[in-house]
N, C-alpha and C positions, 0 to 999 in steps of 0.2 A: 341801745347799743348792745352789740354781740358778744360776750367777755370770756374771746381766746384769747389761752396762755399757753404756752408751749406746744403741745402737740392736742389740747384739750378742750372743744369748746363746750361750756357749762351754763350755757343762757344767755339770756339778759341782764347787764349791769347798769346801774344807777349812775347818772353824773353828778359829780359834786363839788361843793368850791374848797380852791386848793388853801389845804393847811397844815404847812411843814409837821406841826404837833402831832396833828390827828394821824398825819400820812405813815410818823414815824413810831406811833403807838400802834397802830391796825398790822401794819410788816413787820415790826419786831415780833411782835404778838404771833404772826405768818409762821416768820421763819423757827420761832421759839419752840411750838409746838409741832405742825403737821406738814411746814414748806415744804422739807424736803424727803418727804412719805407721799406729798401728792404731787409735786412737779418731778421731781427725782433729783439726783442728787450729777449737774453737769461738770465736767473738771475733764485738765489737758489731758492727754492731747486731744480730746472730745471738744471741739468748739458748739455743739450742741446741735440740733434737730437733724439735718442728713449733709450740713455743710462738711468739704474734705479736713479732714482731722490737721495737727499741729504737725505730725510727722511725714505730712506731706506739703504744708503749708510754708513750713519752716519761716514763717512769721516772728517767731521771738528770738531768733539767729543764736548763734554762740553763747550761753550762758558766763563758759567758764569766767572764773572770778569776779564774776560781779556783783550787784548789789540790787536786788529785787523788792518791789512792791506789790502785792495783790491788793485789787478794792474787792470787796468781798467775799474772803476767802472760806466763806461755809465751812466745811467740812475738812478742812486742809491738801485735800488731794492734790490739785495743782501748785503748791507749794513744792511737797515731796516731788512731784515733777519737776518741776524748774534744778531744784535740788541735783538730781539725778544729772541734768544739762550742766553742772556743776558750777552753780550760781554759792557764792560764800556767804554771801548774806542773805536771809529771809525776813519779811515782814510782812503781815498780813491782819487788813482792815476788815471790820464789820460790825455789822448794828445788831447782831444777835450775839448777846452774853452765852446762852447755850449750844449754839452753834461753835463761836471759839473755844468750849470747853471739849467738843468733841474734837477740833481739830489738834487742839494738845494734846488729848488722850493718843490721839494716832498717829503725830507727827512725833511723840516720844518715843514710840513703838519700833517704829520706822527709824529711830536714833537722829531723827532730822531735828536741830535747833531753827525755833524761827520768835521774833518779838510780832505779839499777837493783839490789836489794841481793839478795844469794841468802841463806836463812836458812826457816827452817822457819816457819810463821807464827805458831805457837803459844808461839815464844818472844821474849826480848825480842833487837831487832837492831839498836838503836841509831835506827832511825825517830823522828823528833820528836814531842812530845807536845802533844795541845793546838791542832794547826795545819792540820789538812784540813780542807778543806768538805764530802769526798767520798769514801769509799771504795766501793768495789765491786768484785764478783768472778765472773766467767762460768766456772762448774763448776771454784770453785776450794776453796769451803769448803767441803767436801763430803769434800775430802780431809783436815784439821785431823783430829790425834789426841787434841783437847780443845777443845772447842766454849765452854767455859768460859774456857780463859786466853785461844783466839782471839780471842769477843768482847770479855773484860773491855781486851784490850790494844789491838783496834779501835778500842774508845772511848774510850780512851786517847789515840789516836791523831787523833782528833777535835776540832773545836770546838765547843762547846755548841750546837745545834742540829745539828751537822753530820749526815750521809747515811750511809747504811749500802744500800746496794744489791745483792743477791746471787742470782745463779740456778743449778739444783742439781736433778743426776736424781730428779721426783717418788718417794717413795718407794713409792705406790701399783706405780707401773711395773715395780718390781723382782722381786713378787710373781706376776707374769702372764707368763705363757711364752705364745705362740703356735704350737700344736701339729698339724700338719696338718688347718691351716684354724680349728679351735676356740681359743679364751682359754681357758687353763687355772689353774688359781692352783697355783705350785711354790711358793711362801716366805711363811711368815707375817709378817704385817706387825709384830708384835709384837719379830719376831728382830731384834733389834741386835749380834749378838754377832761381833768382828770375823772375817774371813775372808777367806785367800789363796787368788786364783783364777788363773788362765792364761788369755792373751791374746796370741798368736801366739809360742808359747813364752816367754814372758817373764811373771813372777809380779808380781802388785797385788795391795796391800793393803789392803780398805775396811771399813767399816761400814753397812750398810744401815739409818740412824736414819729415828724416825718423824717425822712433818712438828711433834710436841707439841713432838720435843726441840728442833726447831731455836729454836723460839717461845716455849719455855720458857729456853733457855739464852741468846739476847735478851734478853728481859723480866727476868731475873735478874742480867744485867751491863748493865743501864742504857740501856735501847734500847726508844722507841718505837712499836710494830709502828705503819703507815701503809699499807700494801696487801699483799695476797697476790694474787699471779696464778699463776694455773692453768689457763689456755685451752689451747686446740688451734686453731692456726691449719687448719681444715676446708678449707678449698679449697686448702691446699698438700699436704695428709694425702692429700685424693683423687686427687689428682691424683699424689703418687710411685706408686701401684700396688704397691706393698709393705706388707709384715705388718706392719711397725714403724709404716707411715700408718694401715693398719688398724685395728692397737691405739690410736691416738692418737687417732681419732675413737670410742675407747671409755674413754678414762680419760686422764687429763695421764700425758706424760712429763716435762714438767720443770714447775717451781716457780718462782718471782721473788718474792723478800722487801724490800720498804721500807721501811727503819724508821729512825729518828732519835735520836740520842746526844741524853737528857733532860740 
């Protein structure tokens, strides 16, 4: 198997059998030290690879006074965003202890308040039930070892109608390698099976799911799809002059799912 990640393919990666432990020791480990030096660091209004950004997408609507959840809030940046949209309450999830130290350091900075909890998403972390207006997550459920407690406990986390907003390396993408000048297809789009790759010496661990399961595992813990996006912001694609713009003016790199806690 071919192991692209973001804009970067870096080889071949190994398949391996899935285990929550192993999965959530190797990404911690990821994001602890060099994630966000070798993927880069994505946040709003940036939905990530050359899809149209948040301030044209106007996907997370009206902030004012509500009540926000990020699942993986890295670095804090899309916090202080939402902030800005004048959201009152922040809260923000993530399975790296050094990564939430960073976003405190800069969300204090910023004078932005937000409760910051480090916890794998997929399990339960003491979060309120019943009380957001808003969750969302910029290429962070993508990394979930279970797409099923994720959402079921999302919605959980929700008030009845509430938001569910999430963008996420299209899976088409993962399959296409760009090969001296040619699109070639290295991975079948069928392969979900998980697997450990390298990325500037350091080992991730993901699953390349199809766009069914993300929509299928929604629909199944209580969530009504509301848009799918899958654009190519085209005159940013042409304009970088790289393979990874190239490929985007030929298929999405990323995904954006809206859906609503029924």
């Amino acid at each position: 198997m071919q192991n692209i990640v973001g804009g970067k393919n870096s080889g071949m990666a190994n398949k391996i059998k899935m285990d929550n432990a192993y999965v959530h020791e190797i990404n911690t480990e990821f994001w602890g030290t060099i994630g966000s030096q070798s993927l880069g660091v994505t946040a709003l209004p940036d939905w990530g690879g050359f899809c149209p950004s948040e301030d044209k997408l106007r996907l997370l609507g009206d902030l004012s006074g509500k009540k926000v959840l990020e699942i993986g809030c890295g670095h804090g940046h899309s916090l202080k965003y939402a902030a800005d949209l004048g959201a009152v309450e922040l809260w923000g999830l993530d399975i790296s202890k050094s990564q939430l130290e960073i976003a405190e350091s800069f969300l204090e900075k910023q004078g932005v308040s937000a409760n910051l909890i480090c916890s794998p998403m997929e399990e339960e972390c003491g979060l309120p039930t019943d009380y957001f207006d808003l969750a969302y997550s910029v290429f962070g459920i993508g990394w979930s070892t279970d797409l099923d407690k994720t959402f079921k406990l999302i919605h959980s986390y929700l008030k009845k109608g509430g938001e569910l907003v999430f963008g996420w390396s299209h899976p088409i993408h993962k399959c296409v390698s760009v090969e001296d000048g040619k699109f070639i297809f290295v991975n079948s789009y069928f392969d979900e099976e998980w697997y450990c790759g390298d990325l500037t010496n350091k080992e991730l661990v993901l699953s390349n799911r199809m766009m069914s399961t993300y929509i299928n595992a929604l629909a199944d813990n209580g969530f009504i799809i509301e848009k799918l996006v899958e654009e190519t912001d085209k005159e940013k694609a042409a304009a970088s002059g790289s393979d990874y713009g190239r490929k985007a003016l030929m298929l999405p790199t990323v995904f954006v799912i809206k859906s609503r806690a029924d």
